[in-house]
N, C-alpha and C positions, 0 to 999 in steps of 0.2 A: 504494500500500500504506500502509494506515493506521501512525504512530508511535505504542508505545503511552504513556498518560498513567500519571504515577504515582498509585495508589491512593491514597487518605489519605495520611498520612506514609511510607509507604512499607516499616512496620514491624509494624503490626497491622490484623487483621484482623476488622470486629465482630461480634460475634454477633449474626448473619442476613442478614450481609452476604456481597455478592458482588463479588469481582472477575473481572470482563468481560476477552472475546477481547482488547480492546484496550487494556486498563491491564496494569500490573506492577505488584511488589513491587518493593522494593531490591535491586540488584543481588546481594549478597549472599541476601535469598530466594529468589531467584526460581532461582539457582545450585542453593539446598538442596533446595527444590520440583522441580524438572528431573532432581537427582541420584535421588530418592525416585521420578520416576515409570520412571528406568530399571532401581531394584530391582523394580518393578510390572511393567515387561515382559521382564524377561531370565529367569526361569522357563518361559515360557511360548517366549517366544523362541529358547531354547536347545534347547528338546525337540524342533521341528520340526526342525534339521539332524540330532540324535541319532537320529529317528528312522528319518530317509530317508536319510540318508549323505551329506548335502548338508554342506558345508567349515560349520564355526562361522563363523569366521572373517570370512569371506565374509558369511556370512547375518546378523553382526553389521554389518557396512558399510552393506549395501546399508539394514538395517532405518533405518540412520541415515539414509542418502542419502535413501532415503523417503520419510520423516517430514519433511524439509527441504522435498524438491521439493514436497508434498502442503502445506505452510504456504506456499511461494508461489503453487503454483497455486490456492491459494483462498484467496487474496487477502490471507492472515494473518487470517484471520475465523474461522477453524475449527480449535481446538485438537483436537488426534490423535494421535498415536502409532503407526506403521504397524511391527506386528512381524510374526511369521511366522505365515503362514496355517496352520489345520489341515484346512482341506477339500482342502488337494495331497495330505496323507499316500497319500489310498486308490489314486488315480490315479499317483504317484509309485513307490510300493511293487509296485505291478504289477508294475512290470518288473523283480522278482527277487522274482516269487510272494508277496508280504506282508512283506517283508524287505527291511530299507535295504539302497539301492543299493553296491557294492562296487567299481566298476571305473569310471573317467575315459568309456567308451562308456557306460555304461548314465546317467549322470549328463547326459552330454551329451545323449543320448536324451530326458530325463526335460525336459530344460530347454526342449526343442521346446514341449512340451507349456505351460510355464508362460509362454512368450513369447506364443505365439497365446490365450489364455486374458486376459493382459494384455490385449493389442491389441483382443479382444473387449470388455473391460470399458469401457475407452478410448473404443471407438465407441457401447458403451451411452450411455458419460457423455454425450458430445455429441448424441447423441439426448434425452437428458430434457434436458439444457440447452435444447435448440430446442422442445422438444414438451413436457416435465412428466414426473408418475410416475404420471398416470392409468394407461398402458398398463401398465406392469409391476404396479400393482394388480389389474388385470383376468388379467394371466398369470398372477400367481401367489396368488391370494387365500389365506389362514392354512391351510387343507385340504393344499393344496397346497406350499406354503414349508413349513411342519411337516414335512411327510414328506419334501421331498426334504431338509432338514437332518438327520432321524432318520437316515434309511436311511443317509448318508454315515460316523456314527457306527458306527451296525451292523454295516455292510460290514466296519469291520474288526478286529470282535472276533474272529476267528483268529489277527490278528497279535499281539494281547494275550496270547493263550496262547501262542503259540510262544514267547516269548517269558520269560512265568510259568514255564512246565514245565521252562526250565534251572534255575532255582534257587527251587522254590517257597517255600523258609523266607526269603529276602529280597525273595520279591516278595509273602507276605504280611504281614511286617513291612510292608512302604514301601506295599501299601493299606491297613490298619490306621489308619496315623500319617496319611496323606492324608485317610480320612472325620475319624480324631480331633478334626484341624487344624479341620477344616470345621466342626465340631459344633461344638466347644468357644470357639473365637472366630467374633469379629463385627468389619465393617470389613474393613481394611486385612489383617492377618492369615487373616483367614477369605477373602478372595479369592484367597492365594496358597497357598490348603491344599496346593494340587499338586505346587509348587516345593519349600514344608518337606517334605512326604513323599518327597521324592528325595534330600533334604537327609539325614532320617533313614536311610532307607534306607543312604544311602551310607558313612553314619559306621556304620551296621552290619557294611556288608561294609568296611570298612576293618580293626576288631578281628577278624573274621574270616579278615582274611589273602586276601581275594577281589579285591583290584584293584591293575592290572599300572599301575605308575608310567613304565616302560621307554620311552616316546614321549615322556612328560612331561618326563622328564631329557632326553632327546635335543632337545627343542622350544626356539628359541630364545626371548627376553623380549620380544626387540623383530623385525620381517619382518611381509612384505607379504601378504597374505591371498591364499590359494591360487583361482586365477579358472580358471572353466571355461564354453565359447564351446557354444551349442547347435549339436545334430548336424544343419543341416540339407546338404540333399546327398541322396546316392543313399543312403547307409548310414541313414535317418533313419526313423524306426517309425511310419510314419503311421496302421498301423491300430490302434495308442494314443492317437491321438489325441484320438477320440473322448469316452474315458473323462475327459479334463480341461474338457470343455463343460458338463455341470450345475453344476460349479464356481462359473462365472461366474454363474449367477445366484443363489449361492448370497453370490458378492461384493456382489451387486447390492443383497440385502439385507440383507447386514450396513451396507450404507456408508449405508443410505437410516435404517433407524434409528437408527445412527451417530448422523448429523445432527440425526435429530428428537428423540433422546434429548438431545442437546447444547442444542439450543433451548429446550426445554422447562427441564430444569437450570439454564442460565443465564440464565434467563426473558429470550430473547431472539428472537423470533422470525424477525430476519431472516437470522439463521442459517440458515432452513431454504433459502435462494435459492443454498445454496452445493451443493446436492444433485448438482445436474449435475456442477459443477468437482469435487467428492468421488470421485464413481465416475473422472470423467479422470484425475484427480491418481492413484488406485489404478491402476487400466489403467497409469497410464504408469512408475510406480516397482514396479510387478510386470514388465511389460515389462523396464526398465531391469535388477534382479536377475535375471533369466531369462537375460537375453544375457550376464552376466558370471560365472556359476555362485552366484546367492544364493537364495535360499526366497521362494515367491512371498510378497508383502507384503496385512496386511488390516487397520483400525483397530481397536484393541484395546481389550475391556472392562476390564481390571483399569486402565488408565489413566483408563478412565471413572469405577470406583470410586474411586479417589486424586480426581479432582477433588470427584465429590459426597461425598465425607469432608470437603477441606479448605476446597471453595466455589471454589478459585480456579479458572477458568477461563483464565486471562493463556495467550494461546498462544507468549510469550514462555518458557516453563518448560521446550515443549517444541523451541525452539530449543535450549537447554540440551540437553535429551536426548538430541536428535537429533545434539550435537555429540560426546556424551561417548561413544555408542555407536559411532560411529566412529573415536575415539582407541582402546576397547576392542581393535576390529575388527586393529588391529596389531600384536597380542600373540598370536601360535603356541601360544603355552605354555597361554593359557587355552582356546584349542580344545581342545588336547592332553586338559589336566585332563577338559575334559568329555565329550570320548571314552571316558573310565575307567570309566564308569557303568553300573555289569554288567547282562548282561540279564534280570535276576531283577526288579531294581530299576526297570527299563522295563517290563517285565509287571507289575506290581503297578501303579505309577501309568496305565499306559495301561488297566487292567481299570476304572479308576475312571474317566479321560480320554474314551476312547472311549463308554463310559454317559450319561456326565454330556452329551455332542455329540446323542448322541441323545434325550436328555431335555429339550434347548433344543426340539427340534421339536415333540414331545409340550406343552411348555410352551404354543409358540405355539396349539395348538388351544383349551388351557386360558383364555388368556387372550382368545382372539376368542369364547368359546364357540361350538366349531364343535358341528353339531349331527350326531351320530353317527347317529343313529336315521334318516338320507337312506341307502339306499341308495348312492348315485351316489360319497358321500363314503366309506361303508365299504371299498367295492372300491375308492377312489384311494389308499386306505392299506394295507389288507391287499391288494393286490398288488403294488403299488411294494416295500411289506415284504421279503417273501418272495424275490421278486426280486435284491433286494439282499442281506440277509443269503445270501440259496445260495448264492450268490456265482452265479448263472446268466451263461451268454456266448453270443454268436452271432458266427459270424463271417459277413463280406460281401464276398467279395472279398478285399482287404488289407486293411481294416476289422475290429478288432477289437472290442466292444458288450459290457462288464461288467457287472456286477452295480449298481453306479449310473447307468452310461447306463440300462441297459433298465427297472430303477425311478424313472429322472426322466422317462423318456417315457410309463413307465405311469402315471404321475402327473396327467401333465399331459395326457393323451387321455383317461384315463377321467373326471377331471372333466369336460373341457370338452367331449367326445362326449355325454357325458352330461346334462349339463344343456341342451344343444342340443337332443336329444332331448326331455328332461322340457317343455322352453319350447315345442314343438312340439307338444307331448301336451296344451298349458296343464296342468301339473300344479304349475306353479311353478315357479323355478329359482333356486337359493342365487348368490347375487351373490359370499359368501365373505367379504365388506367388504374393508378397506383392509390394505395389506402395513402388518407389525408389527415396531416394534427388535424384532431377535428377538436381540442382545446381542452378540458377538462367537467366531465360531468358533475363531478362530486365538487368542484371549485369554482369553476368560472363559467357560470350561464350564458355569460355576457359573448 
C-alpha cells in the first residue's frame, strides 16, 4: 500500500492543480477536508435508515467501516466514501407495504436480502477483476441501465405520498426549500439541496409544535449502536428475495462509473485497474452491514462533488471520514434526534428524492443518445415502466416477483430478445455502446 507524499508545502493548493490518490495535505487539512466530506455524506446517509427503519446508528458505523475496508481493498488508490444505498429502499420497504420497517423480525428479514445482494456484488467484482467490464457492457448497454435505474425510482413514488398526505403543509414546505436549495446554489451547496430541505422543513415543524423530543431525552450521549443478525433459518422470507437482485446490478454501475469518473477527475488513468477491487470492496462492506443490522453500502456522488470542487483527491481525507463516522456511530442521542423527522417532512423530500432517482436513468439515455425511434428500445422502456410503477407481482411458489424484478427482467429480455431477433432479420442491431457513470444512487440524485 502506497505512503502518501506531501503535496507542495502541505498548505496550499494551486490553481489547477491536483492532488492525487497518493499525496496529502497537512495533517491539519487533510482533518478539515475528511470533516467536510462527512457533512457531504451524512444527509444522504441519514435518510436511508429514516426511511427503512434501519438503526442510524448502526448504519453510521458500518458507513464508516466501509469506506475503510473499501480504501484497503483497493489498495488506497481509490478515494470513496461508501454511505447508504438508495436502491435497498424499494426492496426493503416491501416488507411492510412501502413503509419502514417497525419490528426487530421484519429488519432481520430485510437484512437477508442485503447480505446475499453483497455476496452477489463481491462475486461480480472478482469476475471483472479476472475477465474486464466488457461483459457487463454488453448486459447492460445505456437503454437498458437507464431504465432499470428509472423504474427503481418510480417504484416508489407511493411511499412518497403516504407519507406527504400526513402532513401536506410540511411536506410542501420541505419540497419547496429542496428545488429552492437546488436552483439557487451551485457546488457544494447545491449538491446537498436534499439535506437543507429537511433541515428546513424540520425547523418548520419545530415552531409548529410537531416533533416529539421524548426518545431524544431518554437516549443516552454516549452507547453502542443497536446490531441486528439477519433472519436466516426457517423463519427467513425467501420469496423476497428476489426483489433485492436488480439491485446489484444497479451497484454494478454505480461502482464502475465511480471509478471512471474518479480517473478521469484526477487525470489518472490507472485508477481505472481498480474496477474489479471496487465492486469487491462494495460486495464485501455491504455484506459486512447486512450481517450486523447496517444499510447496505454504495460510493457516493456528493463526495465526488467535494473532490471536483476542491481538486483534492488524497484518499487520505477519506481515512479521516471514515474515522469520524464511526466515532459518530456511538452517540444514541443522535439517532434518537433523527428519528424526530415527521413524516410530512419525508414526503416532501422523498417527492423530490424519488424523481430526481429516476431522472438519473432518463439522464443516462440523454447522455449515450439512445435512439428512441428502434422499436426494440421503446418497448425495453415503456414496459419495464409500467411494470414497475403498478407496482405488478407474481408469485412462484414461495417466490415473490415485484414490480422491479419483473421490470428488470422486462428490460433486459426485450432488449436483448430483440435485437437477437433484429441481427437475425439483418435489420441491424443497437450495440447500446458502453455502460455510463450514471453518478451515485445512494448519494447524488442530483
Amino acid at each position: 500500500m502506497p505512503i502518501w507524499t506531501l503535496h507542495g508545502d502541505g498548505t496550499h493548493v494551486a490553481p489547477g492543480a491536483v492532488v492525487k490518490p497518493g499525496e496529502r495535505l497537512s495533517w491539519p487539512g487533510t482533518i478539515a477536508v475528511g470533516a467536510q466530506h462527512v457533512v457531504a455524506m451524512f444527509g444522504a446517509t441519514f435518510l436511508v435508515p429514516l426511511l427503512t427503519g434501519f438503526p442510524v446508528s448502526t448504519t453510521l458505523l458500518f458507513s464508516g467501516v466501509g469506506t475503510l475496508l473499501f480504501l484497503l481493498i483497493t489498495q488506497n488508490r481509490l478515494p470513496s466514501y461508501l454511505g447508504s444505498s438508495f436502491a435497498f429502499i424499494a426492496p426493503i420497504t416491501a416488507l411492510n407495504d412501502g413503509s419502514p420497517l417497525e419490528t426487530p423480525e421484519q429488519i432481520g428479514q430485510a437484512l437477508v436480502g442485503v447480505v446475499i445482494a453483497g455476496v452477489l456484488l463481491a462475486v461480480v467484482g472478482f469476475v471483472v477483476q479476472a475477465f474486464g467490464t466488457g461483459w457487463i457492457e454488453k448486459l447492460m448497454p445505456p437503454v437498458v441501465a437507464g431504465a432499470i435505474v428509472a423504474l427503481i425510482g418510480f417504484n416508489l413514488a407511493p411511499a412518497a405520498w403516504n407519507n406527504f398526505q400526513t402532513q401536506p403543509l410540511l411536506g410542501t414546505i420541505t419540497l419547496a426549500a429542496t428545488i429552492l436549495f437546488s436552483v439557487l446554489f451551485r457546488g457544494f451547496l447545491g449538491r446537498i439541496s436534499i439535506f437543507l430541505g429537511v433541515v428546513v422543513g424540520y425547523i418548520v415543524a419545530l415552531f409548529l409544535g410537531e416533533v416529539d423530543f421524548t426518545a431524544v431525552n431518554e437516549a443516552a450521549w454516549l452507547g453502542l449502536p443497536q446490531f441486528h443478525l439477519p433472519a436466516f433459518g426457517d423463519g427467513v422470507a425467501w420469496g423476497l428475495v428476489p426483489m433485492f437482485l436488480p439491485v446489484v446490478l444497479v451497484l454494478v454501475a454505480e461502482n464502475v462509473g465511480h471509478v471512471r469518473g474518479v480517473a478521469t477527475m484526477a487525470a489518472d488513468p490507472s485508477v481505472n485497474k481498480q474496477t474489479g477491487r471496487a465492486l469487491i470492496a462494495d460486495g464485501l462492506a455491504t455484506t459486512l452491514a447486512g450481517g450486523f443490522g447496517g444499510s447496505a453500502t454504495t460510493t457516493y456522488g456528493e463526495n465526488i462533488g467535494v473532490m471536483a470542487a476542491t481538486r483534492i483527491y488524497s484518499t487520505a481525507v477519506y481515512w479521516v471520514a471514515g474515522a469520524i463516522a464511526i466515532v459518530l456511530a456511538f452517540s444514541p442521542k443522535i439517532g434518537a434526534v433523527l428519528f424526530t423527522v415527521p413524516g410530512g417532512v419525508i414526503g416532501g423530500v422523498t417527492t423530490a428524492l424519488y424523481g430526481l432517482i429516476g431522472v438519473i436513468g432518463i439522464k443516462i439515455w440523454v447522455d449515450n443518445q439512445v435512439d428512441f425511434s428502434r422499436p426494440v428500445n421503446q418497448y425495453t422502456v415503456a414496459v419495464s415502466f409500467v411494470l414497475a410503477i403498478a407496482g405488478y407481482s407474481m408469485n412462484w411458489g414461495a417466490l415473490t416477483f415485484g414490480g422491479i424484478v419483473l421490470g428488470t427482467v422486462a428490460a433486459l429480455v426485450i432488449y436483448h430478445v430483440g435485437n437477437a431477433i433484429a441481427r437475425a432479420r439483418k435489420t441491424g442491431a443497437d450495440d447500446g455502446g458502453p455502460i455510463v457513470p450514471i453518478g451515485q444512487l445512494g448519494g447524488d440524485p442530483q
